[in-house]
Every structure is written in structure tokens, then in C-alpha cells.
C-alpha positions as CSV (number, residue, x, y, z in Angstrom):
1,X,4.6,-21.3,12.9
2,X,4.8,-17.3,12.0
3,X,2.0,-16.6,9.6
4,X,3.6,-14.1,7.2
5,X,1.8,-10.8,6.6
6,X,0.6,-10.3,3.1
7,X,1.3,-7.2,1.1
8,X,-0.3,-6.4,-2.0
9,X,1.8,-3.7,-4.1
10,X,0.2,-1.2,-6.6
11,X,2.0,0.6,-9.4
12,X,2.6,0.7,-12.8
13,X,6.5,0.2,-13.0
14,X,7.9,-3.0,-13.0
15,X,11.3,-1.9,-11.6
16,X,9.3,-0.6,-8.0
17,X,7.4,-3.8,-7.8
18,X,11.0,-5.7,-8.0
19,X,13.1,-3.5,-6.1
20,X,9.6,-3.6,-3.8
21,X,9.1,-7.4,-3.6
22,X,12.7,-8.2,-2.9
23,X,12.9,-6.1,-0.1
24,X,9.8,-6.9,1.7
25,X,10.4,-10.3,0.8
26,X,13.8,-10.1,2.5
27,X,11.5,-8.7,5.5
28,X,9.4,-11.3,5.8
29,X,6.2,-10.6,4.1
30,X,4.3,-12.2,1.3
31,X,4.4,-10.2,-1.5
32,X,1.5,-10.1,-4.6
33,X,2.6,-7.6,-6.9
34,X,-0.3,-6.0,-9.8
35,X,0.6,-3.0,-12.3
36,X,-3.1,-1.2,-12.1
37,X,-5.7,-0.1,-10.0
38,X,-8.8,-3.0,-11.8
39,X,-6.6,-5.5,-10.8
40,X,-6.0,-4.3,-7.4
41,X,-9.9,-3.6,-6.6
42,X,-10.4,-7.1,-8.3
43,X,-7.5,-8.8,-6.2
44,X,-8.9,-7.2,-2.5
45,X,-12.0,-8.8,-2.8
46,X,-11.0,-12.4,-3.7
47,X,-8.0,-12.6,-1.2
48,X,-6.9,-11.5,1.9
49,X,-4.2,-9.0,2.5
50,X,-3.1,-7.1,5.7
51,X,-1.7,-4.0,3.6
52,X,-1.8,-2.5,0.2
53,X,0.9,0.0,-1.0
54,X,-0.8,2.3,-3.3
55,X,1.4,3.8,-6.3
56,X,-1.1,7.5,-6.8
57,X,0.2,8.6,-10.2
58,X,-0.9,5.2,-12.0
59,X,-3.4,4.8,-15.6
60,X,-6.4,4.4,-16.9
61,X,-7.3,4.1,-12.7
62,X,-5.2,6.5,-10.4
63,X,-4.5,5.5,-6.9
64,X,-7.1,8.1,-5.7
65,X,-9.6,6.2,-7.9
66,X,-8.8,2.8,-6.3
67,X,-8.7,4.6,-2.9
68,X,-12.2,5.7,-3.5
69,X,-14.4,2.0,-4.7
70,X,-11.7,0.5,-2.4
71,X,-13.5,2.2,1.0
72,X,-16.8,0.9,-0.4
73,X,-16.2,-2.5,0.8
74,X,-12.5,-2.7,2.3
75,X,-10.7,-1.1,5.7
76,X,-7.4,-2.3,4.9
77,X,-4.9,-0.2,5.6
78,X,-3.0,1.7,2.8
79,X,-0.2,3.6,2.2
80,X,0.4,5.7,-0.5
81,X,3.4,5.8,-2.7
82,X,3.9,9.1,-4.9
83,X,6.5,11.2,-6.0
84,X,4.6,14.4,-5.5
85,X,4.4,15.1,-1.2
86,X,1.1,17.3,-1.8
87,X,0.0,14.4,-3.8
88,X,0.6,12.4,-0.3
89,X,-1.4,14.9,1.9
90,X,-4.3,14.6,-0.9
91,X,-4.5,10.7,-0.4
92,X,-4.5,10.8,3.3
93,X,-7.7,12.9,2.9
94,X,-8.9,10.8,0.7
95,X,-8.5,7.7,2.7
96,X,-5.0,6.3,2.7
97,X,-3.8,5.8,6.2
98,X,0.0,6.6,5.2
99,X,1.9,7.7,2.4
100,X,5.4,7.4,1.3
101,X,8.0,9.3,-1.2
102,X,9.3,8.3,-3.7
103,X,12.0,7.6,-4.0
104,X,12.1,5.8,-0.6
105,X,14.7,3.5,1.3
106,X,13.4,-0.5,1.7
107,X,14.2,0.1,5.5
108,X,11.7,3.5,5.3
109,X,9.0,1.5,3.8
110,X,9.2,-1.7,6.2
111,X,8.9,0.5,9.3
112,X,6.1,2.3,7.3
113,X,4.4,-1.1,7.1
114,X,4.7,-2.3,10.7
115,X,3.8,1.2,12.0
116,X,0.7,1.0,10.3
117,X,-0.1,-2.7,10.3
118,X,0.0,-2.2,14.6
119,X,-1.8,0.9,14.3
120,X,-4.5,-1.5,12.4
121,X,-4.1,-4.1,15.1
122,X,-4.6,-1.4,17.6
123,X,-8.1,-0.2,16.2
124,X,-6.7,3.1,15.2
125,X,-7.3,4.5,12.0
126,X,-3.9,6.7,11.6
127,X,0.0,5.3,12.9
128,X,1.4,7.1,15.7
129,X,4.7,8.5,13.7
């Protein structure tokens, strides 16, 4: 039996978390799904998740907010969704492995997440892309 890899995705509008969860879905992985940062901090320490796709421009909590109490206590890999590419740059220093535009292709984004869940796998901390 495959054991499907779990995804949790981050951001505040509902039409990227279904456009987001179909296509994953259609990928393979199990998809949780949360509109705000709280719930994502709160989510990472009661389950287990291989990934987390990390909307940046998201409120009261922005993704770099969640980025920073989520290295407190959590190595998971993330990758950053924005609009804004500088925006991208800024959460890869701030401790997002990845980071993809927006908008983005469901094909972009699954190669995204196996890139970086091998990188994980691998022991490094940044995908070889």
C-alpha cells in the first residue's frame, strides 16, 4: 500500500485552496486545506504533514509570521506562494525552502512539491532546481 503524502495548504482565498486541492488531489496527495496562519501553527503541531504551501500576503498572521513560530518547533518543508517575486526571495530568507508565483500552473506546483519533498528526503535543506 502507497502511503499518500500530506499537504497542508495556507491562504486566505477559498478559490486557491479549491483549484489547489483538486489538483494535488488529482496528484495523489492528501490535502488539509486552512484560510490563516493560527490555524496552520495550531494544525502542524497536532498532525503530521510532509509539506505546507504557505500563501505570504495572508491576515491578521502573514506567511512570514507563520514562517517565523513555525521554525521554533517544525523543519517541514515549505514553499511559499505569493504574487509578489521579491516577496518570494524575502521568504526564502526567512525560512521557506521554495516559493512559488502566483498565478501558477497545477503541473508547476506538483513538480515544486516533489522537488522539494526529495530534497527533504535527501537531508538537504534547499531543492536542486
Amino acid at each position: 500500500m502507497v502511503v499518500k503524502k500530506r499537504v497542508l495548504v495556507v491562504d486566505d482565498e477559498p478559490s486557491i485552496l479549491h483549484v489547489t486541492k483538486i489538483a494535488l488531489g488529482i496528484a495523489g496527495y492528501d490535502i488539509v486545506t486552512t484560510t490563516n496562519g493560527e490555524a496552520a501553527l495550531q494544525l502542524v503541531q497536532t498532525q503530521t504533514f510532509d509539506i505546507m504551501l504557505l500563501d505570504i500576503l495572508m491576515l491578521p498572521l502573514t506567511g512570514f509570521d507563520v514562517l517565523k513560530r513555525l521554525r521554533e518547533f517544525s523543519q517541514i518543508p515549505v514553499i511559499a506562494m505569493t504574487a509578489k517575486n521579491d516577496l518570494g526571495a524575502r521568504a526564502l530568507k526567512e525560512g521557506a525552502n521554495d516559493f512559488v508565483a502566483k498565478p501558477f500552473l497545477p503541473e508547476q506546483l506538483v513538480k515544486k512539491i516533489e522537488v522539494n519533498l526529495d530534497a527533504h528526503k535527501s537531508g538537504s535543506d534547499t531543492p536542486n532546481v
